[in-house]
N, C-alpha and C positions, 0 to 999 in steps of 0.2 A: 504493500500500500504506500501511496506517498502523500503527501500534503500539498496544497495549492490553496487558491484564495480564488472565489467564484465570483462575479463582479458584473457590474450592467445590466441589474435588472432589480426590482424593489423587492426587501427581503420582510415576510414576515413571520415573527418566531413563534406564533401562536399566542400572541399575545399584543404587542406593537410591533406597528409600520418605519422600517427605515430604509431612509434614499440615500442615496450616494454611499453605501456601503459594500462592505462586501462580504460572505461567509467564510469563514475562515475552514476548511476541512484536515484534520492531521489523523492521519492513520485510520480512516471511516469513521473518527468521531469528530464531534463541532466541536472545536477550541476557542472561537471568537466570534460575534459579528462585529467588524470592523470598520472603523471610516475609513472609504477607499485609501483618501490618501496616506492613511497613518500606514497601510498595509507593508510590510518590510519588501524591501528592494530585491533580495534571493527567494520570496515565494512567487513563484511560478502562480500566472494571472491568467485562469480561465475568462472569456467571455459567457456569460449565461443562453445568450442566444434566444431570451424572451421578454417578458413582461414582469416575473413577479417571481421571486422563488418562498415556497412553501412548505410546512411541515408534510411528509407523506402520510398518503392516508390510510388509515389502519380500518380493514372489516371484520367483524365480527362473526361473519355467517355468509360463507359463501359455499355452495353446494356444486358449482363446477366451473367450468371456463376453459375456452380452447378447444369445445369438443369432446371434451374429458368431464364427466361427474365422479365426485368422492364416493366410493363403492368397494365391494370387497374384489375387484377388480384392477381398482384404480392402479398399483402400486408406486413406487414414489418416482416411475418416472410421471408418472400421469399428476401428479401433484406439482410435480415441478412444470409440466403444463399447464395447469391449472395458476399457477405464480405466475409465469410468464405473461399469460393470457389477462391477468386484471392487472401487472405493472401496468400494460400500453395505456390503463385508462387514470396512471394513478398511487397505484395500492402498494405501497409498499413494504404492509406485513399482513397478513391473510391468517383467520383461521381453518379451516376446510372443514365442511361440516357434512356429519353422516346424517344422512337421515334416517329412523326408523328400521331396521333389517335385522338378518336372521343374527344367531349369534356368533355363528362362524363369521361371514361377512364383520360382524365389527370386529370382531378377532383382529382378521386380516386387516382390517384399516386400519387398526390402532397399531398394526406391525409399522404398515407404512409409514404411518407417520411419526414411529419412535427411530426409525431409520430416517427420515429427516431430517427432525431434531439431530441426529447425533452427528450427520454428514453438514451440520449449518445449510442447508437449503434457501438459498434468498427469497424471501418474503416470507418462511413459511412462521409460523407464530406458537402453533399448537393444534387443537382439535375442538373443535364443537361438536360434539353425539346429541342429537335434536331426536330424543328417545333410544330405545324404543320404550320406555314407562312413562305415558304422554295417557289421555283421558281420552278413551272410543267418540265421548259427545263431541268431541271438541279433535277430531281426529286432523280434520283439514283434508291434505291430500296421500298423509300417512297411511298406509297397510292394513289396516284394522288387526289382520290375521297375523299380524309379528309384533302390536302392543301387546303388554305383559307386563306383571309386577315384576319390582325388584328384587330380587334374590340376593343370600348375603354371597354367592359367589359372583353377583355382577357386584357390587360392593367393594369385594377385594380386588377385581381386574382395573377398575375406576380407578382406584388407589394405587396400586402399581405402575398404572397405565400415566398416572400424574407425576410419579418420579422421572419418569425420561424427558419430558414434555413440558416447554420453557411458559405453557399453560394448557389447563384441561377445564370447557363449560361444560356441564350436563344441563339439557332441557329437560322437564321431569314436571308433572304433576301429581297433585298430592293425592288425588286418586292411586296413584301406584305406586306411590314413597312414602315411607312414614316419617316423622319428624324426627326420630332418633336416627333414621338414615341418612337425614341429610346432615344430621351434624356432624355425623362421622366423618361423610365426605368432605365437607368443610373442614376439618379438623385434617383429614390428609392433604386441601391445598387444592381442592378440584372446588371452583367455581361454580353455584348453584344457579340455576335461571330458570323462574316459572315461567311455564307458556303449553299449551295445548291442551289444558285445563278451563274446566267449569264451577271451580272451587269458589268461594264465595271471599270475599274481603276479607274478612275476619280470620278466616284461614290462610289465605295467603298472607297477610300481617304475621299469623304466628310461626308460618315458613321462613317469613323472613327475619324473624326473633330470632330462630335458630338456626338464622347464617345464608340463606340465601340470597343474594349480591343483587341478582340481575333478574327480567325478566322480557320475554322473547317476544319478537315482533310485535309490539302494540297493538290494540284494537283486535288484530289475526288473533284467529283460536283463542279464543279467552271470553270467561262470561264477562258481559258487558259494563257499563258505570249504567246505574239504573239510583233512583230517589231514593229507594227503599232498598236496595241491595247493589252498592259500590260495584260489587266483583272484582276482579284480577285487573280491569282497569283503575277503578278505583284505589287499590291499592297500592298500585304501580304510582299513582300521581302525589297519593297521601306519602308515603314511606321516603324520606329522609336518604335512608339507605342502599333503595334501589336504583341500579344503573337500569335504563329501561333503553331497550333495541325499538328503530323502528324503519319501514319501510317508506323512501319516500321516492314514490314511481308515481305518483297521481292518478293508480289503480290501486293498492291495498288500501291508502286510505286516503281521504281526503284532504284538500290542503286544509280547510279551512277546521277539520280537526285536529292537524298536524298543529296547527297555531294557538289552538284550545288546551294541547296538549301542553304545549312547548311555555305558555303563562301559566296554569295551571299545578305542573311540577316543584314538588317540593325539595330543595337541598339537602346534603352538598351533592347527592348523587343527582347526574343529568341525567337526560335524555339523548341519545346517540345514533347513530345513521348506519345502519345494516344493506346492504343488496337483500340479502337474499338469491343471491346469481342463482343461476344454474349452466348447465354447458353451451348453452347458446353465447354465451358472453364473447366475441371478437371471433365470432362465423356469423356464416348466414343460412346456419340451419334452420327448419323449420319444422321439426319435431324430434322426439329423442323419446326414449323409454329408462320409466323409473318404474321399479320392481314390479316390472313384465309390461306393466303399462302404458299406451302412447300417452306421448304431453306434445299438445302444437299447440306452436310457437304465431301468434296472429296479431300484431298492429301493438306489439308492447306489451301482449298478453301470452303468461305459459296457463294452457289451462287441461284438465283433462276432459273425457267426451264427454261427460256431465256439467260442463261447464263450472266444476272447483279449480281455483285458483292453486297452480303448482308451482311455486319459487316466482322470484321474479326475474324480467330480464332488463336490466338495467346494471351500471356499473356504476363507480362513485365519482368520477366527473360530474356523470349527466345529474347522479345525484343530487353536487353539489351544485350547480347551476338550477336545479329546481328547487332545492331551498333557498336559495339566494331570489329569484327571478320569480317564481311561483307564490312559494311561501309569502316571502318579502324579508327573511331574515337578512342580515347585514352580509354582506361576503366575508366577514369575519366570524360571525358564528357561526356561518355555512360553515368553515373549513374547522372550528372548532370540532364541530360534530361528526367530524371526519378524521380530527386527527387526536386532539388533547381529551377531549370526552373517552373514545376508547381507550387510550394506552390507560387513562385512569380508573378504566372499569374493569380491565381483568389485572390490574397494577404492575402493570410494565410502564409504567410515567416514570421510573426511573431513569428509565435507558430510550424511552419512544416518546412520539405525539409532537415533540416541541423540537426548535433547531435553539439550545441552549449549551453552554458551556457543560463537554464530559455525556453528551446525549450521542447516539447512535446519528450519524450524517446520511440518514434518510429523508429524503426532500422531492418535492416536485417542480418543475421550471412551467409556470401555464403562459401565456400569451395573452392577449387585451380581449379576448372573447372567451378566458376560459379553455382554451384547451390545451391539450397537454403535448410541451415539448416534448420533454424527456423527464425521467424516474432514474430518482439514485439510489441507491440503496448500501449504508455505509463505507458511502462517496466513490462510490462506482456506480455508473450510468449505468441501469439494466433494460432499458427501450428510450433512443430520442430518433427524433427526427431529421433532425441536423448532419 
């Protein structure tokens, strides 16, 4: 790795806007933002070649990309197609997320991605398991016939499965986890997140008394905020300490819910910006099959022949231009909720989300309209244009 000083284009650290500067990169991590001139004379001075450089952006829930879905198939080259495939738009640290399956299949995924992990894989982050212990009412476009409680040998593989893994989410409803499980989980470092549940407020409240962080695509799969009974949204907005995912395609949910939501939330945990990809992400397929099932791909819509909604197909550019442009949030919150909001919710803000002194020099270079130069990723370019 070597060090250089990135320059000619406005930098911001996820926090403030500065001009005439430059980023300082040493060794893949940010050592400085600098005022150009002060920059020393023997650092080698990249041109940025855009508009604006950025914190990279971190998802939470991404189910394939490139043609590639995360499956007991995938293995880690297909992972590392699946990385490839959302840098172009951006992302430059990815969870890969199983969906619901047998339990051989998450066997096998959770191999792949502990062989990731250990070979440093660029973008890869860890794993989201989005079941298979999720609530039949509230199934979505999940399997019905592969949900199932929790057993204490999926319990122990969870926990194991978190020691190789630089992080591990479970999606899980309390339909099919009990409260002493989840604290276990907690307790070994795996990251809890309600979603696919029909559980009532009050319950999900006491889920999250004992430890559960997050919870999974907003509004989707989840009993509703009702007068008389909150549900899993409600709770999600009440709770302090929930990090809460959400889709913003202007198909799962509304803007003008997105905005309800977004005032609504109570601190210090935010609300955060999810895909939800699937393998459509940077082709131009237009259907794929998830366990056994077609999903076509129609006008920004994955859905199956029943017309349920299956993953979405957007990626986190367009994301963040729809909450910026749609929404109406600021371009600076857009990219919050793309970059500082995640690394803070499964707590890698140590090292990710922000371009600050001693953080990981992953960045995005976009242009006056938003889109995306090139993608660094501990200050190696891994997709530009230039």
């Amino acid at each position: 790795m070597s060090s250089f000083a990135l320059a000619g284009a406005r930098i911001f650290d996820g926090e403030t806007w500065f001009d005439d500067h430059a980023l300082i990169v040493d060794n893949g991590r940010v050592s400085a933002v600098e005022a150009r001139e002060n920059v020393l004379r023997e650092l080698p001075v990249r041109e940025a070649g855009g508009a604006m450089i950025v914190p990279g952006f971190i998802d939470l829930q991404v189910n394939g990309g490139g043609g590639v879905m995360f499956d007991g198939d995938c293995g880690v080259e297909g992972l590392s197609t699946i990385c490839r495939a959302h840098a172009r738009f951006g992302t430059t640290g990815l969870l890969p997320t199983l969906i619901t399956d047998t339990r051989d299949s998450t066997t096998v995924s959770i191999a792949a991605g502990l062989e990731a992990a250990r070979t440093g894989m660029p973008g890869f982050l860890g794993l989201h398991l989005e079941g298979p212990h999720l609530s039949i009412e509230r199934k979505g476009a999940h399997d019905p016939a592969l949900i199932r409680p929790m057993e204490e040998r999926d319990l122990a593989a969870l926990i194991e499965a978190r020691k190789g893994l630089p992080s591990l989410i479970v999606t899980l409803a309390p339909e099919n986890v009990t409260v002493d499980q989840v604290r276990t989980l907690v307790d070994g470092g795996v990251k809890v997140s309600l979603g696919h549940t029909n559980t009532t407020c009050k319950t999900a409240l006491a889920y999250a008394e004992a430890g559960a962080s997050l919870v999974t695509h907003l509004f989707n799969a989840m009993s509703p905020l009702a007068h008389r009974e909150p549900g899993v949204v409600g709770a999600a907005l009440q709770s302090g300490q929930l990090w809460v995912g959400i889709i913003a395609d202007g198909i799962h949910v509304d803007p003008v819910a997105i905005g309800v939501a977004l005032r609504a939330k109570n601190g210090p945990a935010r609300l955060f910006a999810v895909t939800d990809a699937m393998s459509t992400i940077g082709t131009d397929m237009t259907s794929f099959t998830l366990n056994g099932r077609t999903i076509m791909r129609e006008n920004g819509r994955l859905t199956l022949a029943d017309g349920t909604l299956a993953g979405a197909d957007i990626d986190m550019i367009s994301t963040v231009v729809y909450l910026h442009r749609t929404v109406g949030l600021s371009l600076e919150e857009a990219l919050r909720m793309v970059s500082v909001y995640p690394a803070q919710a499964i707590g890698l803000d140590h090292s990710k989300g922000r371009l600050a002194v001693g953080k990981d020099a992953d960045f995005v270079i976009l242009d006056d309209d938003l889109g995306v130069v090139s993608t660094w990723i501990g200050g190696e370019a891994v997709y530009s244009l230039l």
